[in-house]
C-alpha positions as CSV (number, residue, x, y, z in Angstrom):
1,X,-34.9,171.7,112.5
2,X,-38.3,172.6,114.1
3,X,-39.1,174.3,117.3
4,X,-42.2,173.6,119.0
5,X,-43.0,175.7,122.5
6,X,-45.7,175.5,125.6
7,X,-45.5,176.9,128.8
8,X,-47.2,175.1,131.6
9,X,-48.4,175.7,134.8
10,X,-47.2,172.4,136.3
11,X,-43.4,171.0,136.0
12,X,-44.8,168.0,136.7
13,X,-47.2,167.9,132.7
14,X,-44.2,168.3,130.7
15,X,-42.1,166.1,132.8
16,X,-44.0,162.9,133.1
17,X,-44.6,163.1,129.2
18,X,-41.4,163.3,128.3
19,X,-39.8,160.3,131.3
20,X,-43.0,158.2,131.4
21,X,-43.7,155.7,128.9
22,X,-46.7,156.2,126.7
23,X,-49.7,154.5,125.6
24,X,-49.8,154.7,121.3
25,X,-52.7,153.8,118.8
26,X,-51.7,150.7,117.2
27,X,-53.2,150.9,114.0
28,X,-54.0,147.0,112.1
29,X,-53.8,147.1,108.7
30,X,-58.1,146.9,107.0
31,X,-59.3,147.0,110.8
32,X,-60.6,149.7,113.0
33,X,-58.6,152.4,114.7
34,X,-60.2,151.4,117.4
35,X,-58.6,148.8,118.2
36,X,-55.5,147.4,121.0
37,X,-53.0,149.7,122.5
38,X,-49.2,148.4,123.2
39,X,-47.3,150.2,125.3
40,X,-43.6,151.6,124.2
41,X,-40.7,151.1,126.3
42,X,-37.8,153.0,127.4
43,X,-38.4,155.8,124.8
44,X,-36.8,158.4,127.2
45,X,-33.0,158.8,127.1
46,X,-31.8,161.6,129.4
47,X,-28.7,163.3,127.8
48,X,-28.1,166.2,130.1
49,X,-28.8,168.0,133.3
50,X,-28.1,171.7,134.0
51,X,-27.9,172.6,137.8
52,X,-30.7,169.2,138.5
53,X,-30.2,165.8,139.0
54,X,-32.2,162.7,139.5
55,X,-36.1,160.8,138.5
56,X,-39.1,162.9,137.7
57,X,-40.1,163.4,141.3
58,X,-36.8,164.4,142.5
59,X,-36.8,166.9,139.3
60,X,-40.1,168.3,140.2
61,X,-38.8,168.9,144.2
62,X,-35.9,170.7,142.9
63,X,-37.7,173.1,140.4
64,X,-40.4,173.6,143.1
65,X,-37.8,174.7,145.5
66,X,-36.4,177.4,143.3
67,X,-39.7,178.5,142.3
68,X,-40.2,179.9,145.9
69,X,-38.2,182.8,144.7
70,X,-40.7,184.1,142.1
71,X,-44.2,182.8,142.8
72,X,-45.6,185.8,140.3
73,X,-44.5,183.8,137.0
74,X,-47.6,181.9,136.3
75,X,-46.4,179.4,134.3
76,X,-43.0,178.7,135.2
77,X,-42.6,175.7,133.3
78,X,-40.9,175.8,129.4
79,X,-41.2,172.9,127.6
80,X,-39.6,172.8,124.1
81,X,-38.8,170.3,121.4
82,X,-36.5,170.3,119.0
83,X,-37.0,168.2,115.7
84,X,-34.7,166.7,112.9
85,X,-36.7,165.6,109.7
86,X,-37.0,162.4,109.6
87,X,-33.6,159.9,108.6
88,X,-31.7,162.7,109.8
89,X,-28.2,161.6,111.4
90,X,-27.0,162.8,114.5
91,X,-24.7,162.0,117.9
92,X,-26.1,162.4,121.7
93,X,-23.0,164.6,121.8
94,X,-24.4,166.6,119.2
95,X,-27.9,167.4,120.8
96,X,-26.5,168.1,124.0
97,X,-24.5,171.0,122.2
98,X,-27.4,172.2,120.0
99,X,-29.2,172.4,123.9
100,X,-26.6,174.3,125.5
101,X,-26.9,176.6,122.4
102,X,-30.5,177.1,122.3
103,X,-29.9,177.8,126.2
104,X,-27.5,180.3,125.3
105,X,-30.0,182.0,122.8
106,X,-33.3,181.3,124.8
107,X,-31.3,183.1,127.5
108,X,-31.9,180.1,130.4
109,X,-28.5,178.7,130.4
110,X,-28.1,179.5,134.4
111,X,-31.7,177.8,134.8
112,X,-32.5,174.5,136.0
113,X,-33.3,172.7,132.7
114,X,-32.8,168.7,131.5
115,X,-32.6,167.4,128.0
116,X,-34.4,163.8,126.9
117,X,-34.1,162.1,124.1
118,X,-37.2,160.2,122.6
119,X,-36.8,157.2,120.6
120,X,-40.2,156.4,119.8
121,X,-40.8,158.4,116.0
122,X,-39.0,158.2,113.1
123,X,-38.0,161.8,113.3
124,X,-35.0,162.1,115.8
125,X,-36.0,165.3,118.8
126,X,-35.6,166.3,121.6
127,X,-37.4,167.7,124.7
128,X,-35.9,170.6,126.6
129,X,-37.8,171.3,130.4
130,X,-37.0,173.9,131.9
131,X,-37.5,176.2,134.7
132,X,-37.9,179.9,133.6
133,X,-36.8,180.9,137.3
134,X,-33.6,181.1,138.1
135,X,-31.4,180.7,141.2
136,X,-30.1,183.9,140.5
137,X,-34.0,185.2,140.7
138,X,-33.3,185.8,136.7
139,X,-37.0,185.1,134.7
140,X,-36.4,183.6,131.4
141,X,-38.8,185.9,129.3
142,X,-41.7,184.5,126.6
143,X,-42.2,187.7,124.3
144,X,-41.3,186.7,120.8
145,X,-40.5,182.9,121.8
146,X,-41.9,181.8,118.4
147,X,-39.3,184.3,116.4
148,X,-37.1,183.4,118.6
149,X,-36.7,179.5,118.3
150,X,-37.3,179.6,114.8
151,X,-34.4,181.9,114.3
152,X,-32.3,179.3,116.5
153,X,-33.5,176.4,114.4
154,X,-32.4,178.1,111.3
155,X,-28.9,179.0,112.6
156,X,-28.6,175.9,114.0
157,X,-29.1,174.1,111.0
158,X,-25.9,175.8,109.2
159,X,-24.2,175.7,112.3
160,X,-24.6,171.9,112.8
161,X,-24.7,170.9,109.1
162,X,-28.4,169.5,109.2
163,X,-30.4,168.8,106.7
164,X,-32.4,172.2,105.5
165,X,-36.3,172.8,107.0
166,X,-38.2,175.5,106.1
167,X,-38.7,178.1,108.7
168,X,-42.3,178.0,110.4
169,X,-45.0,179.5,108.4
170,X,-45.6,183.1,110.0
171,X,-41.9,183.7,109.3
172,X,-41.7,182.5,105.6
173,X,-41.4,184.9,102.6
174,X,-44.6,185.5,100.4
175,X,-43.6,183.3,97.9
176,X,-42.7,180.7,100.5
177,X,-46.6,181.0,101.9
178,X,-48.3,179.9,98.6
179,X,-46.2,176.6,99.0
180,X,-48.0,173.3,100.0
181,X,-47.7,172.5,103.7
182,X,-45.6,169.7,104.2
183,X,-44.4,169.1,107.9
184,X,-45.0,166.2,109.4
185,X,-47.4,167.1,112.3
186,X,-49.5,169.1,110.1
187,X,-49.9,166.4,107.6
188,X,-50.7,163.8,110.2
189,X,-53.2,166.5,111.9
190,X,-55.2,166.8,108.5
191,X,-55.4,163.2,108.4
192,X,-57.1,162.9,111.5
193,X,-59.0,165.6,111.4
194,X,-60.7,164.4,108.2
195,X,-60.9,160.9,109.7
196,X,-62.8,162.3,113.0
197,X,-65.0,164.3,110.6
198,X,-66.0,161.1,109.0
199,X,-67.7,160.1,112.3
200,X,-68.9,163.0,114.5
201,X,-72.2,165.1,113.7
202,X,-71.3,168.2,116.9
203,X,-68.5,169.8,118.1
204,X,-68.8,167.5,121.2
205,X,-69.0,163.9,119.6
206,X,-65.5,165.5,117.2
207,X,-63.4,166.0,120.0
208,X,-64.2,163.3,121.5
209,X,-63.0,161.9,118.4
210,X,-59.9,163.9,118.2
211,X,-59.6,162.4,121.9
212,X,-59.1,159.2,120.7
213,X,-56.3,160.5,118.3
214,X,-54.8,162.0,120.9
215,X,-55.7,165.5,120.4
216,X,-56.7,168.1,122.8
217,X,-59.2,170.7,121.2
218,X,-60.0,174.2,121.8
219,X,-62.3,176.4,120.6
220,X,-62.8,180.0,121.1
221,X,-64.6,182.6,119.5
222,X,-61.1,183.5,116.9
223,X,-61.5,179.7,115.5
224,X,-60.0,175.9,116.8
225,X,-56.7,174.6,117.5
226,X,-55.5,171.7,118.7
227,X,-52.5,170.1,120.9
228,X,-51.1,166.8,119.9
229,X,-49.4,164.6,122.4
230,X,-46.0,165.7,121.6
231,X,-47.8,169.4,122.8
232,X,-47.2,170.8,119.3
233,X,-49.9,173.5,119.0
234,X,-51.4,174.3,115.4
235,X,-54.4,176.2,114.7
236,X,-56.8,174.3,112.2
237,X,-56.0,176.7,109.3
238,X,-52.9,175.8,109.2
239,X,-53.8,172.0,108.3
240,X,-56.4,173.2,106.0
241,X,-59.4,173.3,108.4
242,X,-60.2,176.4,109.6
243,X,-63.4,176.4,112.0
244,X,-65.8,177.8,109.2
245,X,-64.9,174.4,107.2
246,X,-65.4,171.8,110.3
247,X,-68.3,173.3,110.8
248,X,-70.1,173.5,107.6
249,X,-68.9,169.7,107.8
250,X,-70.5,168.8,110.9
251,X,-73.4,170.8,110.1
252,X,-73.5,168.4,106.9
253,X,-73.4,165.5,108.7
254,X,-76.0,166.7,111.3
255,X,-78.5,167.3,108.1
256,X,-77.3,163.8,106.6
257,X,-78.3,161.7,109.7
258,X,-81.6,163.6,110.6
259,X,-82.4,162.6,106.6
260,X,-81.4,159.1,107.5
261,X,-83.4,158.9,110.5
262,X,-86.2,160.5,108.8
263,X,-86.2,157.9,106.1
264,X,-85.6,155.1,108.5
265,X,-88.9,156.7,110.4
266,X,-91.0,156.5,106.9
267,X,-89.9,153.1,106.4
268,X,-90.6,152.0,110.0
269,X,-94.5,153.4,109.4
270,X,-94.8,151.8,105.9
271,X,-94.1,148.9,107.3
272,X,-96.9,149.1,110.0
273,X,-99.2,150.2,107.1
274,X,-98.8,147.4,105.5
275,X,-99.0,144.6,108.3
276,X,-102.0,146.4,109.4
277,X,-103.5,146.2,106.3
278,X,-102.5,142.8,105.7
279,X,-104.5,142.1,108.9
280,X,-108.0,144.0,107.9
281,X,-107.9,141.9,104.6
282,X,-107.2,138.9,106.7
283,X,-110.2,140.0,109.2
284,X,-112.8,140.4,106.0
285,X,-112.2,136.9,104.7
286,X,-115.2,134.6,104.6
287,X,-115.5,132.4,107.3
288,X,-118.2,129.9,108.8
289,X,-120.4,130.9,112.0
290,X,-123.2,128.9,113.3
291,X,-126.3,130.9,114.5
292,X,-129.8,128.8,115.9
293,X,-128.4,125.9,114.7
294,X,-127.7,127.0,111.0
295,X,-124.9,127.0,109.3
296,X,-124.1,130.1,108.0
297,X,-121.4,131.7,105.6
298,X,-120.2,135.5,106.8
């Protein structure tokens, strides 16, 4: 099982993503990404509430009203999602359990917090909001959240009997670093990295690119990450594209396009050259003039 973590600003961001429907790229097989949308239904399941009750709105009132009490926490909103690899079997009963636990561990089982089921990925998750004030006053802390969810995820997984995942990268042995990546988000973040490479020239045309993927990018002077609509956060290193690599790539394809229009320009004034001289040797031709009444060959 995987742990993935934001804190927000807003209880309203991590709840409509994870009630509201979304729109999805539908991808045609030998056509452009480009292409429709569809729009998938019902992917939310609630499973539990914790000391809440009630629609997005009515969830947003409530967590407002207890965040009178502590208007110093800055983001008071913790999202997290749990994730089973993909195939993986398990009962609604079950993830409400593994919540309560990870409440237990996270230390915000007095909290307001709901649980949500998506349906709409192969991978079976699911999304934990919560508010890190309490009634009580009590502030769920965010030192060492990373540590600490991946140390939940691991004893979770012996706990619950789920299938084995690798704890995240940072908190792997040596050995376990030099091994290929291989989780899901990251895999599908390399994809589209390389396929938004294919087609931007500047950092500005590739995230708009990254846009369209759904991908929010950020760039600061340690490197780029990027946010993916399920609000997993991985820096570009870790999907084999540090900033030093997208940029030598869109410096490459800055240099490759001014050659192209270059040669387009040299082609564009070759042509002129040669209508223009096509039309001198049409202008010396010989050609009959009469002068006083004389016929006359010029």
């Amino acid at each position: 099982m995987i742990g993935h973590v934001s804190f927000c600003r807003s209880y309203g961001e991590p709840l409509k993503y994870c009630l509201q429907d979304k729109r999805v790229r539908q991808r045609q097989s030998q056509e452009p990404t480009d292409g429709e949308q569809r729009q998938t239904k019902n992917r939310a399941e609630v499973l539990y509430y914790n000391q809440c009750c009630g629609d997005e709105q009515e969830l947003i009132r409530q967590f407002r009203e207890v965040q009178k009490l502590d208007y110093n926490v800055v983001k008071p909103a913790f999202h997290l999602s749990l994730n089973l690899p993909p195939g993986e079997k398990i009962t609604k009963s079950q993830f409400v359990d593994i919540a309560k636990d990870c409440a237990k561990a996270l230390d915000f089982e007095r909290h307001q917090y709901v649980v949500i089921r998506h349906k709409d990925t192969a991978h079976p998750h699911i999304h934990l909001v919560v508010n890190r004030i309490g009634v009580d006053k009590h502030v769920m802390k965010d030192s060492h959240i990373l540590y600490r969810v991946n140390k939940f995820c691991q004893e979770a997984q012996l706990k619950y009997h789920l299938t084995p995942v690798k704890s995240m990268h940072r908190y792997r042995s040596p050995e376990e670093r030099l091994e290929p990546r291989t989780h899901l988000p990251v895999l599908r973040l390399k994809e589209h990295i390389g396929q938004a490479l294919d087609q931007a020239q500047d950092l500005a045309s590739f995230k708009e690119q990254m846009q369209e993927r759904g991908y929010k990018v950020y760039k600061t002077e340690r490197g780029i990450s990027f946010t993916d609509r399920d609000f997993i956060f991985t820096i570009g290193s870790k999907a084999d594209y540090p900033w030093k690599k997208i940029e030598a790539r869109l410096a490459q394809n800055m240099a490759e396009r001014l050659a192209q229009e270059q040669r387009l320009e040299q082609e564009r004034v070759r042509q002129l050259e040669i209508k223009h001289k096509q039309e001198l040797e049409h202008d010396d031709e010989p050609r009959q003039v009469q002068r006083r009444g004389l016929r006359m060959s010029m």
